[in-house]
Backbone as JSON, one array per atom type, in Angstrom:
{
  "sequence": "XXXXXXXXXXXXXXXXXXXXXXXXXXXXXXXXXXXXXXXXXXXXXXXXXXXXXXXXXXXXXXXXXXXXXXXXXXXXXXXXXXXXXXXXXXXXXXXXXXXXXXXXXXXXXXXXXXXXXXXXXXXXXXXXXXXXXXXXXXXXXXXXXXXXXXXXXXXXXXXXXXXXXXXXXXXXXXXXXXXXXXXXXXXXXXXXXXXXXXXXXXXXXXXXXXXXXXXXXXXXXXXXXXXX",
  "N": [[0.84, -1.19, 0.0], [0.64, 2.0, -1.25], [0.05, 5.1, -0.28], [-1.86, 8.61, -0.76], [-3.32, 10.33, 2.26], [-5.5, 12.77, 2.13], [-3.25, 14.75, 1.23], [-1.46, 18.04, 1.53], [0.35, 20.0, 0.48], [3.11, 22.21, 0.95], [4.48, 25.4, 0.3], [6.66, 28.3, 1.84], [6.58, 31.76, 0.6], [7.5, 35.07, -0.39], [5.44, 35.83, -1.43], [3.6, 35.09, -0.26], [2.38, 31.49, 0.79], [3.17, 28.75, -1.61], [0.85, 25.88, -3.4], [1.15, 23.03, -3.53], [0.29, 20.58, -3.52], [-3.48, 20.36, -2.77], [-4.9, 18.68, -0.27], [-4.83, 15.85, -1.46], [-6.05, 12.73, -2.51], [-5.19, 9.64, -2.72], [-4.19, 6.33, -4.21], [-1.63, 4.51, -5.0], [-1.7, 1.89, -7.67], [-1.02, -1.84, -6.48], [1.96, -3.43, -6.32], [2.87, -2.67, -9.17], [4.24, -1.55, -11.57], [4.72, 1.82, -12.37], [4.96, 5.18, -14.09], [5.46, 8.19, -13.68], [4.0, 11.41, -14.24], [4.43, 14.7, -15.75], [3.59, 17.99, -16.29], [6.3, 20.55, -16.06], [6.71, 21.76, -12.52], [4.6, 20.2, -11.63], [4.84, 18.69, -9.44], [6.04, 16.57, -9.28], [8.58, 15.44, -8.42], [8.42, 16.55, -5.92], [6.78, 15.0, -5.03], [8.04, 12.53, -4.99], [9.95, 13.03, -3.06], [8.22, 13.0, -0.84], [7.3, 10.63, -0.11], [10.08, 8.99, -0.32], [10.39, 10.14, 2.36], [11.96, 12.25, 2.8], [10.8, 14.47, 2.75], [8.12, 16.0, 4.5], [4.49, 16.06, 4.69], [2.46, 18.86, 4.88], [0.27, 19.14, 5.55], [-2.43, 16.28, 6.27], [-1.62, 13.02, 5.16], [0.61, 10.19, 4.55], [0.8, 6.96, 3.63], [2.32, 4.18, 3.85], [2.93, 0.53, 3.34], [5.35, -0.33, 2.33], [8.95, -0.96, 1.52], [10.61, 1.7, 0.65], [12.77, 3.62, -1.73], [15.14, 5.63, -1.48], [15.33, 8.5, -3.88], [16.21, 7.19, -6.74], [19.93, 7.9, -7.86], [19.64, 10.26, -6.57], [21.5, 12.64, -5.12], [20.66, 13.08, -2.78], [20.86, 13.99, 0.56], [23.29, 13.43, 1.32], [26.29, 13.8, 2.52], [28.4, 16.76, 1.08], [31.14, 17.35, 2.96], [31.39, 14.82, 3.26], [33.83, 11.73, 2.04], [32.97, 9.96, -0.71], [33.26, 7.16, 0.24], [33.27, 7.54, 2.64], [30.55, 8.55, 2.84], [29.35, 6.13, 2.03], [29.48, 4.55, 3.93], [28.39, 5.7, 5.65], [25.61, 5.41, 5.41], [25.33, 2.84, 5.24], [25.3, 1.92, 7.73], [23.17, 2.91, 8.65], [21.6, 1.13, 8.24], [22.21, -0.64, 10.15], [23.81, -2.9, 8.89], [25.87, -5.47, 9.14], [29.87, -4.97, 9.85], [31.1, -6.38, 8.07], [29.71, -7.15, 6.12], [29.18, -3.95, 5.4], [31.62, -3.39, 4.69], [31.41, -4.56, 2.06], [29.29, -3.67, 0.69], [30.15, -1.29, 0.35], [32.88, -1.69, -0.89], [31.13, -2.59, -3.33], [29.87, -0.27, -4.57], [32.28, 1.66, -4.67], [33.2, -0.15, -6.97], [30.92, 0.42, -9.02], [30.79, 2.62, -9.7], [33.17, 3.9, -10.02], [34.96, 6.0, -10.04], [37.78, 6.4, -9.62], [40.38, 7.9, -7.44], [38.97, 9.96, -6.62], [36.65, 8.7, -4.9], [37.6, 8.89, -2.77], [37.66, 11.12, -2.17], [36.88, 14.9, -0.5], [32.87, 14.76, -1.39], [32.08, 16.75, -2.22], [34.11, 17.5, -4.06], [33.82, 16.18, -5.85], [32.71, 15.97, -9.28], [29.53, 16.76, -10.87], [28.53, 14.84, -12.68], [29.86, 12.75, -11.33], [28.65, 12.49, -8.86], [26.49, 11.37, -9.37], [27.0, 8.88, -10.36], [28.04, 7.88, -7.7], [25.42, 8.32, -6.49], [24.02, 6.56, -7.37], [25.02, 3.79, -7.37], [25.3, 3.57, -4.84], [22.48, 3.36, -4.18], [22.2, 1.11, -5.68], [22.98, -1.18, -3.93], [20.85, -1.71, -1.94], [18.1, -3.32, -1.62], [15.01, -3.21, -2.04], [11.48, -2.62, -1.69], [10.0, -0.94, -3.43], [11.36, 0.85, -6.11], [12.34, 4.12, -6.25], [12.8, 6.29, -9.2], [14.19, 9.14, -10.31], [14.5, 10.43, -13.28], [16.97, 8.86, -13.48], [18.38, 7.83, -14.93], [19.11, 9.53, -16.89], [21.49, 9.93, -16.57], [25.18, 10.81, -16.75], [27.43, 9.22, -19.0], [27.41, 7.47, -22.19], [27.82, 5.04, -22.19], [27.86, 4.4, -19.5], [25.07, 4.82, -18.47], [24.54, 2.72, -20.09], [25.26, 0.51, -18.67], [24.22, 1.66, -16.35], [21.13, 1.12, -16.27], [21.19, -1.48, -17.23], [21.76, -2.93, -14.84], [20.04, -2.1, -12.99], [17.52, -2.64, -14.28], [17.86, -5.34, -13.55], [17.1, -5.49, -10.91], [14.66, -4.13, -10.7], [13.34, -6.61, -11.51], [12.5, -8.3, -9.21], [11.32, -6.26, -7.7], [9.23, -3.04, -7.5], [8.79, -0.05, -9.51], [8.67, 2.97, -9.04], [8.38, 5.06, -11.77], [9.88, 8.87, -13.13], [10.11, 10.19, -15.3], [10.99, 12.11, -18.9], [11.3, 10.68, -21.14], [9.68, 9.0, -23.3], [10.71, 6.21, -24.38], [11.59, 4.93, -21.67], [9.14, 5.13, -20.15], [7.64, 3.42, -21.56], [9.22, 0.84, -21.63], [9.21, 0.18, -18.94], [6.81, 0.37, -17.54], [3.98, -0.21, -16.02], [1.48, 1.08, -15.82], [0.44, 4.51, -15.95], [1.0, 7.62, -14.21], [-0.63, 10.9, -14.35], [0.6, 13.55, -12.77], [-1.62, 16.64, -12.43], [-2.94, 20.43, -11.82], [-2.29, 20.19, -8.75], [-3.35, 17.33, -8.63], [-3.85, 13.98, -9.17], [-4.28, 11.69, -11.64], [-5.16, 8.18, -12.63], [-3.7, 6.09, -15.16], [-4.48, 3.17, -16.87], [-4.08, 2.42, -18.78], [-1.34, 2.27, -20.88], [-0.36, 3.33, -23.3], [-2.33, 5.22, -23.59], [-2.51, 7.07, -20.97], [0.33, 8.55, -22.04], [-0.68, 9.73, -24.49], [-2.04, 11.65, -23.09], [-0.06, 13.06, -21.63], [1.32, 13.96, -23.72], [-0.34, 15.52, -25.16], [-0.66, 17.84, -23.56], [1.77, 18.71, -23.3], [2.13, 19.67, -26.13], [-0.16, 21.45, -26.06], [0.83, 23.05, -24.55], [3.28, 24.36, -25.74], [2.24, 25.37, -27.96], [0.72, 27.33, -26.83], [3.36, 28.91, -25.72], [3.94, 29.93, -27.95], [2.51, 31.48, -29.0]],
  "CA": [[0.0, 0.0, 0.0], [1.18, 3.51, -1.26], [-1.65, 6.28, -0.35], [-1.7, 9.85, 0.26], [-4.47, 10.49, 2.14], [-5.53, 13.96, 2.34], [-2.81, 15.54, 1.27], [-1.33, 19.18, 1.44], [1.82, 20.46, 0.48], [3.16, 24.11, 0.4], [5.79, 26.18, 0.53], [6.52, 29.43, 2.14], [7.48, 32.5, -0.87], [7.14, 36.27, 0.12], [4.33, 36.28, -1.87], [2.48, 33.81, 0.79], [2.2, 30.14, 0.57], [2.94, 27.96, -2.82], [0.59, 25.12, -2.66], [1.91, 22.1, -4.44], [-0.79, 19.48, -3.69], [-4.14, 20.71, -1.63], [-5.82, 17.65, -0.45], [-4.59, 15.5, -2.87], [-6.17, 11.43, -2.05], [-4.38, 8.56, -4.09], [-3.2, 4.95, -4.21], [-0.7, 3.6, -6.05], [-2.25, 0.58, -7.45], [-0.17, -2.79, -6.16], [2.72, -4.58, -7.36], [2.56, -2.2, -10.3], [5.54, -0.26, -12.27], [4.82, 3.33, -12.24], [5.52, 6.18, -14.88], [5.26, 9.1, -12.99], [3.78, 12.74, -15.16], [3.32, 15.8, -15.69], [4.61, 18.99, -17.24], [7.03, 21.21, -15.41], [6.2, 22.16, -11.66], [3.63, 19.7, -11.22], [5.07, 17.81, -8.38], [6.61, 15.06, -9.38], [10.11, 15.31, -7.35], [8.09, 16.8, -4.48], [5.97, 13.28, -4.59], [9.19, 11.58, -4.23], [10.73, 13.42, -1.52], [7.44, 12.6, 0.44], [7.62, 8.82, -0.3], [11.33, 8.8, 0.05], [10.75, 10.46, 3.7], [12.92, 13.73, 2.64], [10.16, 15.86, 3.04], [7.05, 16.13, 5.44], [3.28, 16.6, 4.41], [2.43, 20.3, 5.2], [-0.71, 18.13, 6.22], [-2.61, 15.1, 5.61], [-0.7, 11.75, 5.8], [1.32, 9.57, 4.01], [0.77, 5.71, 4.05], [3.22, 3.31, 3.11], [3.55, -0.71, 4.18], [6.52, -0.75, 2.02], [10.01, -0.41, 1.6], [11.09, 2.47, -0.82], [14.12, 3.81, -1.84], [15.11, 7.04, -1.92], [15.27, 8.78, -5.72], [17.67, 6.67, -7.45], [21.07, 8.48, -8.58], [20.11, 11.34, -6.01], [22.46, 12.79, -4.13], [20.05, 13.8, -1.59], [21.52, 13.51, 2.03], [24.88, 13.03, 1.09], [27.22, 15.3, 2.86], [29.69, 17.02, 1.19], [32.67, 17.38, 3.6], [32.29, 13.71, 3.59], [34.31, 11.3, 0.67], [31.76, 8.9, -1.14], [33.27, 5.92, 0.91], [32.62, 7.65, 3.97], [29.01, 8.74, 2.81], [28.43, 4.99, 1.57], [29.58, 3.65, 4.91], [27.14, 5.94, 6.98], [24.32, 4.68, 4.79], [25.27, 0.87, 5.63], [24.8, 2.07, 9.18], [21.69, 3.31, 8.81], [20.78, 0.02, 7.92], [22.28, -1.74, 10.53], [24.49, -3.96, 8.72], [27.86, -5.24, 10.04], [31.41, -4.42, 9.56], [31.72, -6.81, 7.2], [28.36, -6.09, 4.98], [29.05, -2.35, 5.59], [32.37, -3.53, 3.76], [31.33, -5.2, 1.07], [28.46, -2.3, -0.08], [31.13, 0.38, -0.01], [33.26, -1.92, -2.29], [29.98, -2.29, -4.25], [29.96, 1.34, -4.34], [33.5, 1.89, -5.97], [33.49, -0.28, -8.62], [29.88, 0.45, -9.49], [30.83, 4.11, -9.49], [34.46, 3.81, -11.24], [35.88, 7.13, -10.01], [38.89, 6.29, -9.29], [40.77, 8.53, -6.62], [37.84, 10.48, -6.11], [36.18, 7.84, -4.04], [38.41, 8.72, -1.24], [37.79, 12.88, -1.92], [35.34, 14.93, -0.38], [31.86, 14.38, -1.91], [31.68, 18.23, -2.92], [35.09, 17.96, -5.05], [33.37, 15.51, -7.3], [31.79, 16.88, -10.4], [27.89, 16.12, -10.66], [28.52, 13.12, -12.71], [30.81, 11.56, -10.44], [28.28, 12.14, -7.74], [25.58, 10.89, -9.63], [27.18, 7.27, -10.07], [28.44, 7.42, -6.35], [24.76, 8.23, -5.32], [23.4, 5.31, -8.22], [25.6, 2.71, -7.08], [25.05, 3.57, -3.67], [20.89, 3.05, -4.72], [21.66, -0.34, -6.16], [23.61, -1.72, -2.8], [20.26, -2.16, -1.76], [16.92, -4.27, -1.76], [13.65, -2.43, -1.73], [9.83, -3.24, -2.73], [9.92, -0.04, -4.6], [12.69, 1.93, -6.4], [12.16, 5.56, -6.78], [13.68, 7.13, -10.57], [14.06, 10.48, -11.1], [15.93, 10.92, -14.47], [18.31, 8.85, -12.84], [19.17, 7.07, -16.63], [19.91, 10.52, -18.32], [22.97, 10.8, -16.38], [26.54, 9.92, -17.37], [27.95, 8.87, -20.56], [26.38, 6.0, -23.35], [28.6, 3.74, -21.56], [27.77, 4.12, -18.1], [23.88, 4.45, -18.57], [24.05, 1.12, -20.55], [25.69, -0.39, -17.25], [23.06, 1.75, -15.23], [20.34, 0.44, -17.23], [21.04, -3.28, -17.06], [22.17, -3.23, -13.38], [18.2, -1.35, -12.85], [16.58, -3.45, -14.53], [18.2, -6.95, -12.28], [16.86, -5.21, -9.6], [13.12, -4.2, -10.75], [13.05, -8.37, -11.98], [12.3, -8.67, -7.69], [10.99, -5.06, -7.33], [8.76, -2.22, -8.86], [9.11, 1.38, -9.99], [8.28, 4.54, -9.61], [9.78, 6.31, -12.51], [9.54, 9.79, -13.83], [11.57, 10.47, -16.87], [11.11, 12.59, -19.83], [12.11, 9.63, -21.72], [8.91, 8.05, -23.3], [10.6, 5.16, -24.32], [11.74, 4.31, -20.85], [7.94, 4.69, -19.47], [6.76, 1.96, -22.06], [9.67, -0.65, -21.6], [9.39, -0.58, -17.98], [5.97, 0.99, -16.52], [2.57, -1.21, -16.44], [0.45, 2.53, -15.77], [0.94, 5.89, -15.9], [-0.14, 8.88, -13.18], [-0.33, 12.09, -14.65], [0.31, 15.13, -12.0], [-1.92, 18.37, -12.9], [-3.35, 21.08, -10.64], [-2.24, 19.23, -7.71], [-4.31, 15.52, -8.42], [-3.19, 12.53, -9.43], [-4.6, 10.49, -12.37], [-4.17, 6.77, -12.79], [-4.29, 5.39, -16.53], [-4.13, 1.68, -16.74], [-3.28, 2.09, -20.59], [-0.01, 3.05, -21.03], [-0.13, 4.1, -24.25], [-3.67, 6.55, -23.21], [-1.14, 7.97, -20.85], [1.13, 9.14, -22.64], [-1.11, 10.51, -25.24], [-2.35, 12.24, -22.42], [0.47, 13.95, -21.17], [2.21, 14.45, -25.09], [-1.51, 16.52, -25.28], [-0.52, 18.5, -22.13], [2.69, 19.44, -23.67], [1.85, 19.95, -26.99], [-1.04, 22.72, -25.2], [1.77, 24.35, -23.42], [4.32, 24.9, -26.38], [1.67, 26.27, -28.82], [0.45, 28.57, -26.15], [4.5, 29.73, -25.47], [4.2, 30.63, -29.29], [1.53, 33.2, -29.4]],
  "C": [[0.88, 1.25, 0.0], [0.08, 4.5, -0.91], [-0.97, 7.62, 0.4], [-3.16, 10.22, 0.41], [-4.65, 12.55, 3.1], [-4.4, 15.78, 2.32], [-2.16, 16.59, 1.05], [0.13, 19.57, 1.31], [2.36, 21.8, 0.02], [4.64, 24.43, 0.93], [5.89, 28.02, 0.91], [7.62, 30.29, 0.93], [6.93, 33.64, -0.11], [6.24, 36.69, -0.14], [3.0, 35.35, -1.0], [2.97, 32.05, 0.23], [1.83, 29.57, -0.8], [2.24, 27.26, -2.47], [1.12, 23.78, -4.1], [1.13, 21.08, -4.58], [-1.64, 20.42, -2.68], [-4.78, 19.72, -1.49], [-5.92, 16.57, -1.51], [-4.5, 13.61, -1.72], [-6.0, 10.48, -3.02], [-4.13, 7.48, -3.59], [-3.0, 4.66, -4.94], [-1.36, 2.06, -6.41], [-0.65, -0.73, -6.94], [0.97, -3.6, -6.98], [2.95, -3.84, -8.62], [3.69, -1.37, -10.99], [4.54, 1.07, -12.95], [5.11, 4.39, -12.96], [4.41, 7.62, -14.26], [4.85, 10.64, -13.61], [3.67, 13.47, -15.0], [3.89, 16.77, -16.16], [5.32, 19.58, -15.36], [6.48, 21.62, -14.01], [5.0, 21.61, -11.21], [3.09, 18.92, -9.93], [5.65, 16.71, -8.02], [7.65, 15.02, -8.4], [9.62, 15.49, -6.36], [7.01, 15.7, -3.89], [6.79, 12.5, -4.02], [9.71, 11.8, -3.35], [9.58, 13.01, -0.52], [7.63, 10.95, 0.99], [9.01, 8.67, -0.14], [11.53, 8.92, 1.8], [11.7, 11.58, 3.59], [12.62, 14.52, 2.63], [8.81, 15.27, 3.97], [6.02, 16.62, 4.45], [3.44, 17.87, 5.27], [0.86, 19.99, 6.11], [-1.44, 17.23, 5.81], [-1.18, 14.13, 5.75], [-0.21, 11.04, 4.39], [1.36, 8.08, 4.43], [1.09, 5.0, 3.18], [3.28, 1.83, 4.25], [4.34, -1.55, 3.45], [8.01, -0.3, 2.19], [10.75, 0.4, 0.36], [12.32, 2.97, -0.47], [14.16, 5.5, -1.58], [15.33, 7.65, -3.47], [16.5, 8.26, -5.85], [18.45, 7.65, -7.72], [20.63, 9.83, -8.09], [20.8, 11.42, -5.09], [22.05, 13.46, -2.71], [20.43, 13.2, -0.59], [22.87, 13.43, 1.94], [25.08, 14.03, 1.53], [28.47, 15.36, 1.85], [31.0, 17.24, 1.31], [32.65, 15.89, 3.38], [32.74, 13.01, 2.51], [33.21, 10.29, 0.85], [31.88, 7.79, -0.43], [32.53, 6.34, 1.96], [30.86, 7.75, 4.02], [28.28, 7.15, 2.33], [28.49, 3.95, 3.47], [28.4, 4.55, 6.27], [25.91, 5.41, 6.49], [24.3, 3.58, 5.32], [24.6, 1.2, 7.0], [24.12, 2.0, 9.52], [20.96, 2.25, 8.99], [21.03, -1.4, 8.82], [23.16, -2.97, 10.08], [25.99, -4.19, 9.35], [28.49, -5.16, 9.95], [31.3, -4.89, 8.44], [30.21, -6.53, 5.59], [28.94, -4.3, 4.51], [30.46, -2.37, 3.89], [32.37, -3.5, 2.27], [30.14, -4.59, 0.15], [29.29, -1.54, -0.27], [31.98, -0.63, -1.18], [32.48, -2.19, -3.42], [29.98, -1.15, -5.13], [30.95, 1.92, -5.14], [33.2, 1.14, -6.89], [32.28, 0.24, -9.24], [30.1, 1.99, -9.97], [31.95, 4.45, -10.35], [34.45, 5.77, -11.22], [37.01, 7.6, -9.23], [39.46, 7.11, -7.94], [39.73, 9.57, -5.96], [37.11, 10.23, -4.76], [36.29, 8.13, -2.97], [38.78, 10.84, -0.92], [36.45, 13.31, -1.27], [34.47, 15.25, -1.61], [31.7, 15.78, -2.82], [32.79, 18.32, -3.96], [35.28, 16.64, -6.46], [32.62, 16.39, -8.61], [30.14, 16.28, -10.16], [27.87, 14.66, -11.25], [29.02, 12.02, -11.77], [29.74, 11.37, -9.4], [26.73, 11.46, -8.17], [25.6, 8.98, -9.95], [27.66, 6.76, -8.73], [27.06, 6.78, -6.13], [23.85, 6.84, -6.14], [23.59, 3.84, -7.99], [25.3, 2.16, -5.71], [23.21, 3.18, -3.44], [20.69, 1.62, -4.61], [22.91, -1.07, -5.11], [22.69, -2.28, -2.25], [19.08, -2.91, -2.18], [15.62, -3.41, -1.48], [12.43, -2.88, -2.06], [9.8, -2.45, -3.64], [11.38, 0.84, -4.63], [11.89, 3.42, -7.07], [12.92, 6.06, -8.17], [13.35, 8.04, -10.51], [14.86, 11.17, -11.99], [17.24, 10.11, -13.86], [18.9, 7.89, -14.27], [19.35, 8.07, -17.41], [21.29, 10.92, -17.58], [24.2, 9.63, -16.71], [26.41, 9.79, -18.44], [27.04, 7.85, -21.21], [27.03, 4.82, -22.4], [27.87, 2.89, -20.01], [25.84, 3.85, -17.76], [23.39, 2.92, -18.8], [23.49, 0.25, -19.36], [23.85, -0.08, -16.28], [21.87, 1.05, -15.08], [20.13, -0.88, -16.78], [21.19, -3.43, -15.55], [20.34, -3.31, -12.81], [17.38, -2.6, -12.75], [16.85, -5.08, -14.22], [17.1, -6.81, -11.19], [15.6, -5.08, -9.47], [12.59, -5.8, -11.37], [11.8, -8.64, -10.67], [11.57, -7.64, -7.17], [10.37, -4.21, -7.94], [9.11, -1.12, -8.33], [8.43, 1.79, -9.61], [8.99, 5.41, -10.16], [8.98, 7.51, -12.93], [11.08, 9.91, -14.61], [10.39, 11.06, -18.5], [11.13, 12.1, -21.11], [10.96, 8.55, -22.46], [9.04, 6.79, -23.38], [11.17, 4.23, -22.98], [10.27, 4.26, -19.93], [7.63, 3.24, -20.33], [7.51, 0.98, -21.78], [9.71, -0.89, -20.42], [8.11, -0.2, -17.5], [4.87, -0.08, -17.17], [1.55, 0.38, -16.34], [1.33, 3.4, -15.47], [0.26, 6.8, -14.89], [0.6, 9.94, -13.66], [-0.88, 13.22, -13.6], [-0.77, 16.08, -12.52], [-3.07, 19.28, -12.06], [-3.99, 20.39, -9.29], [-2.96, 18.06, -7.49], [-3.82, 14.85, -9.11], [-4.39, 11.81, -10.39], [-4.33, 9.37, -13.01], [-4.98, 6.28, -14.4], [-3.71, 4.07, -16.72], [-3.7, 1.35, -18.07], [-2.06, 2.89, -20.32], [0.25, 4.2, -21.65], [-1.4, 5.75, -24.22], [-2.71, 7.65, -22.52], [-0.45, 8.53, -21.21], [0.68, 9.92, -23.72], [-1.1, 12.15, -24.55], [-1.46, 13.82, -22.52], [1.46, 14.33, -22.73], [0.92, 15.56, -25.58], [-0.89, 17.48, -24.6], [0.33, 19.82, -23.08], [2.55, 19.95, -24.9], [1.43, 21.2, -27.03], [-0.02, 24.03, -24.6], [2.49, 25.18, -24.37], [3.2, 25.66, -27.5], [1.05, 27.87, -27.81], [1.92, 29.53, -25.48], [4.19, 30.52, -27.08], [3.4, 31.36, -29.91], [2.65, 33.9, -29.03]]
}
């Protein structure tokens, strides 16, 4: 069970309170891979930070009796001052595992990551790619019911995506998605439905392909109305 029930999400701006969802009641259907929608500012990332646990409802609740990930290939939480080993070995922690586990994820972690001397720099004197296969590798160390995506396959090179790619998709074999990506052909080869964001509600389309009409309508609407 994924559900948000009742809920509200805002943000304080000088101009008063953004609201990002008001009352916004949903369930994820079960077992189900996920393609996540919507045009620009709709909510999508600020869905995942709720379901990740990286952000708080403003009110209304959040009900989960699974285990999700945090957004694949983000670098959210990661400190800085600390080097990617060190930030992969406070993660193990988190989780409880023991010396020798803790071990054997952080060497996970390097090779999966393949940035050489880096590894052992702080986290801030990586470039964004580098920290985007630390925080990817560091993603797929673990086991989840659901994996969060957000764009996390447009980063890095042809090479390294491939890798990302195939590694991913081992892992959703045992596990499902929630992706958002830009990327139509990664909603159809991995998502069973689509939920398209728009003024803060959630709609679930059990066709894929309806979906995506959907939201290629949306956008379509938006760019002819930039070109008046």
């Amino acid at each position: 069970m994924i559900e948000f029930v009742n809920l509200t999400k805002y943000y304080p701006t000088r101009f008063g309170r953004y609201y990002v969802f008001r009352d916004l009641n949903f369930r994820f259907p079960d077992g189900i891979n996920v393609g996540l929608m919507g045009l620009n500012g709709a909510g999508k990332s600020t869905l995942m930070r709720i379901m990740a646990g990286l952000s708080a409802p403003s009110r209304g609740h959040f009900r989960c009796d699974k285990t999700i990930s945090w957004p694949v290939g983000s670098g959210a939480g990661l400190q800085g001052s600390l080097t990617p080993r060190d930030n992969a070995r406070f993660v193990c922690r988190l989780f409880g595992l023991t010396r020798r586990e803790v071990e054997e994820r952080v060497e996970y972690v390097e090779r999966f990551a393949e940035i050489g001397n880096f590894f052992d720099m702080p986290l801030k004197a990586c470039s964004s790619g580098m920290r985007g296969r630390v925080a990817f590798g560091l993603s797929m160390a673990f086991d989840f019911d659901y994996y969060l995506i957000d764009e996390a396959m447009a980063a890095g090179d042809a090479t390294f995506r491939a890798r990302a790619k195939a590694t991913f998709e081992s892992k959703i074999a045992r596990s499902n998605v929630i992706m958002v990506s830009h990327n139509i052909k990664d909603i159809q080869e991995m998502c069973h439905n689509v939920v398209i964001l728009h003024d803060g509600q959630a709609t679930l389309y059990e066709n894929v392909a309806e979906g995506l009409d959907i939201y290629m309508t949306m956008q379509k609407k938006i760019k002819q109305a930039r070109s008046k």
